[in-house]
N, C-alpha and C positions, 0 to 999 in steps of 0.2 A: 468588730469593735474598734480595732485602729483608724480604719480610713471616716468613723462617726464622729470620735474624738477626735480627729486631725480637724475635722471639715466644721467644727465647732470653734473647736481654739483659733481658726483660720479667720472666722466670722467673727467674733469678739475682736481680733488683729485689725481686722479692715475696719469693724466699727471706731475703736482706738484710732485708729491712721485718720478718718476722717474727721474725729472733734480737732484730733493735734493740729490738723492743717489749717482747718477755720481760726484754730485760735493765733498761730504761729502765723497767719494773712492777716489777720487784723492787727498783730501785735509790730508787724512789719511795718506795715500802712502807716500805722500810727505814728511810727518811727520816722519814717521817711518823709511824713508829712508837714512834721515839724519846722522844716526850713522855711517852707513857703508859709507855714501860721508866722512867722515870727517876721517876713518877707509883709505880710500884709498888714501887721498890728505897726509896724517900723512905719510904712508906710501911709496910715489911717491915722498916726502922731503927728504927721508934719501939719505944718499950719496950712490954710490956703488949697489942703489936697484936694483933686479929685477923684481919691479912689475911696472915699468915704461913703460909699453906696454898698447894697444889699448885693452885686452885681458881681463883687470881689467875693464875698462871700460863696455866692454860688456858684462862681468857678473854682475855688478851694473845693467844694465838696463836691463836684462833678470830679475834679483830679482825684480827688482820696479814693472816691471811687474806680479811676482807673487803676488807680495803685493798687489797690487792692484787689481787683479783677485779676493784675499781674501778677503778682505774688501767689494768688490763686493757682495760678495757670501753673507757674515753676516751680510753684511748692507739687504740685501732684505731677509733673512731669518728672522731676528728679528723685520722687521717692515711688516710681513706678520702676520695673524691670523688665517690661513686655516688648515685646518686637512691635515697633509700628513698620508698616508697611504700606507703600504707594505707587501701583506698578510694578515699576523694577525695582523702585529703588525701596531697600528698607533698614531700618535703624533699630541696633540693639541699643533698648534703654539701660541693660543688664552693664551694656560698655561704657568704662568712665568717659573715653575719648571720643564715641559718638554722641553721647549725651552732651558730652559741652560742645561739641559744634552746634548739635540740635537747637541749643541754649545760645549761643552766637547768633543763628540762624531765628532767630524768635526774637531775639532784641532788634536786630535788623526790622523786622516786622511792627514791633509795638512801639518802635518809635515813629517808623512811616507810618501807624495808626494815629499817633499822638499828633503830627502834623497834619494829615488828614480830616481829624478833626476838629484841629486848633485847639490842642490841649500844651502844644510848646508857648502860648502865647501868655504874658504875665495873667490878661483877665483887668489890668487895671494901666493907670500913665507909671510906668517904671523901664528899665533900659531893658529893652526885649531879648539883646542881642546874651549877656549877663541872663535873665530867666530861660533862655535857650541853653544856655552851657549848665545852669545850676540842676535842669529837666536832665540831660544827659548825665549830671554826676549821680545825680538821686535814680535814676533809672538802673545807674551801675551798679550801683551799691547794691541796691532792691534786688536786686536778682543775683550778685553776690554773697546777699545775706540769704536767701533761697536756697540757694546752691548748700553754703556749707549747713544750713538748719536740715534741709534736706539729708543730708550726708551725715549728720551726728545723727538723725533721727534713726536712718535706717541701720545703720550699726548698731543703736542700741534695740531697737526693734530687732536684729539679725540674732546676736545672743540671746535674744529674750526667745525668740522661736525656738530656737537650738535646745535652752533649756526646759520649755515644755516638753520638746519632743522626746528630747531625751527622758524626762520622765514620766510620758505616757509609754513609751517601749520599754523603759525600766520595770514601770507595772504592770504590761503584756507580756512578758520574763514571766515576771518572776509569780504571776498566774500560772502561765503555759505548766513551769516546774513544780508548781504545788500540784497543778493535776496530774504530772506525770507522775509524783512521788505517788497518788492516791491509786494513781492506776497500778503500781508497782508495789504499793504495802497491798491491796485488796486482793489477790492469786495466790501471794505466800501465806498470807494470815488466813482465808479459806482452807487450806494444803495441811496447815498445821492444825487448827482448830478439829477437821476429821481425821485428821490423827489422833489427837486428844482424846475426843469420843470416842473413835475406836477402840483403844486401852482401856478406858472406864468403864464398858459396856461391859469388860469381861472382868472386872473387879469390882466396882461400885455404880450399879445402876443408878444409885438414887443421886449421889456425886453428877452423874453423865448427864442427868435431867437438869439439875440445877446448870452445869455447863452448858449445854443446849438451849438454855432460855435466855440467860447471859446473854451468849452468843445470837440468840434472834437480834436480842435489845441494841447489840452492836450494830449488825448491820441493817438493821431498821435507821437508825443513826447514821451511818456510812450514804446510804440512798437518800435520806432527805434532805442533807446537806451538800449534797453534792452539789447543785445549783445555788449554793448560798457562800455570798462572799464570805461573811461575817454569822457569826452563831454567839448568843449569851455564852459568857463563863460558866452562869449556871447549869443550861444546855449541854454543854463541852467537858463539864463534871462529871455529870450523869452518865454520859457515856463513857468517861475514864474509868468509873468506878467498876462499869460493868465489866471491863475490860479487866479489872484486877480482880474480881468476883474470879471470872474464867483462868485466871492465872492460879488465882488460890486453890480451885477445884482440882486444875492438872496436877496443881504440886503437893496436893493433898495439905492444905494449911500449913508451908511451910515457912512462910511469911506474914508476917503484920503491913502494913499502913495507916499510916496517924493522919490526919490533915485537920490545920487550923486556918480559916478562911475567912475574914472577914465580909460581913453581911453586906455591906457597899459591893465589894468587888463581883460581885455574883451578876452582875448588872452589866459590867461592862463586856466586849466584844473582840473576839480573835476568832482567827482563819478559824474553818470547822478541820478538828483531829491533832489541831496544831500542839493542844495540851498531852 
């Protein structure tokens, strides 16, 4: 039952991790892209420009798109924990210290992508040298803001694990010990019960019958609920009553019970024998 529930709440986890990430790379992107919209409208104002073509535009959104491909990438790098491995060499992503070199090591990379494929270049007539340095602040950031999104995520994602687990092993408890108590009331309360009839047998047979069918009615009840988490109130009466039936018969009616129940309650649900 443990490792079904784990392997569920584990699956819901990952589905969770995945919208976070789409939305936390687009929200990044968006952010980051802002400089160069604001680079190109500055730009598309002046009089006489030539960057007033459909051609600026399309290079903004080929970039938004690598930005976003990158943040992609950092956002599921840094809130992974798995061992990559290549050859010899392999990297705990579990380790904060290997992870930011990995993260050094990738920047290094997405920028010699970036010039490779002429995404450092403004895309329009503007100081290149200026849209090369603004590429590398916005690339910083980007993947700084990855990092710690990454890093608040999985912390709060780490307590949220923590607390499921903890309360599905809370409820795998505190099952285990309800069936131990049932295994541990059913030997004595059998032990006593033929004790009971045996006494009766020699002083009131007719007493020892009524005890004896009580006593079926119980553990008819004890068996079919064994396998049930929950049983009606009403259910869970029925068998208390019998159970005070067989009390009365041993003590030869030396007790009463009253019970006022309202008609709702009967309806709702607790452990079975709990009552």
């Amino acid at each position: 039952m443990m490792p079904t529930s784990m392997k569920q709440q584990d699956a819901q986890l990952q589905h969770h991790k995945i919208r976070i990430i789409l939305l936390a790379a687009t929200a990044i992107a968006v952010f980051m892209a802002l400089p160069r919209l604001a680079i190109i409208l500055y730009v598309r104002s002046l009089p006489f420009s030539l960057a007033a073509s459909q051609q600026s535009w399309t290079d903004f959104f080929l970039k938004f798109i690598f930005g976003w491909l990158v943040a992609l990438v950092f956002l599921f790098l840094n809130t992974s924990r798995k061992r990559l491995s290549a050859g010899s060499l392999a990297v705990e992503l579990g380790n904060f210290w290997q992870r930011l070199l990995l993260n050094l090591f990738l920047f290094v990379v997405v920028r010699a992508l970036a010039a490779l494929f002429g995404l450092d270049g403004a895309g329009f007539a503007f100081n290149e040298k200026f849209y090369g340095f603004l590429l590398n602040i916005t690339l910083i950031l980007e993947i700084c803001f990855c990092i710690l999104v990454a890093e608040a995520y999985m912390l709060v994602m780490k307590n949220q694990t923590m607390k499921l687990r903890n309360e599905i092993l809370q409820k795998i408890n505190a099952e285990s010990s309800f069936e131990a108590l049932k295994n541990q009331v059913n030997p004595h309360f059998l032990f006593n019960s033929l004790t009971a009839i045996s006494s009766m047998m020699d002083t009131d047979r007719e007493a020892a019958k009524h005890f004896l069918n009580n006593m079926s009615q119980v553990y008819r009840y004890v068996l079919q609920s064994q396998q049930a988490p929950l049983v009606s109130f009403r259910e869970e009466l029925a068998f208390s009553m019998a159970w005070v039936n067989m009390m009365r018969e041993r003590y030869n009616n030396r007790f009463s019970l009253e019970t006022s129940i309202e008609a709702l309650s009967l309806s709702r649900q607790l452990p079975p024998m709990a009552l």
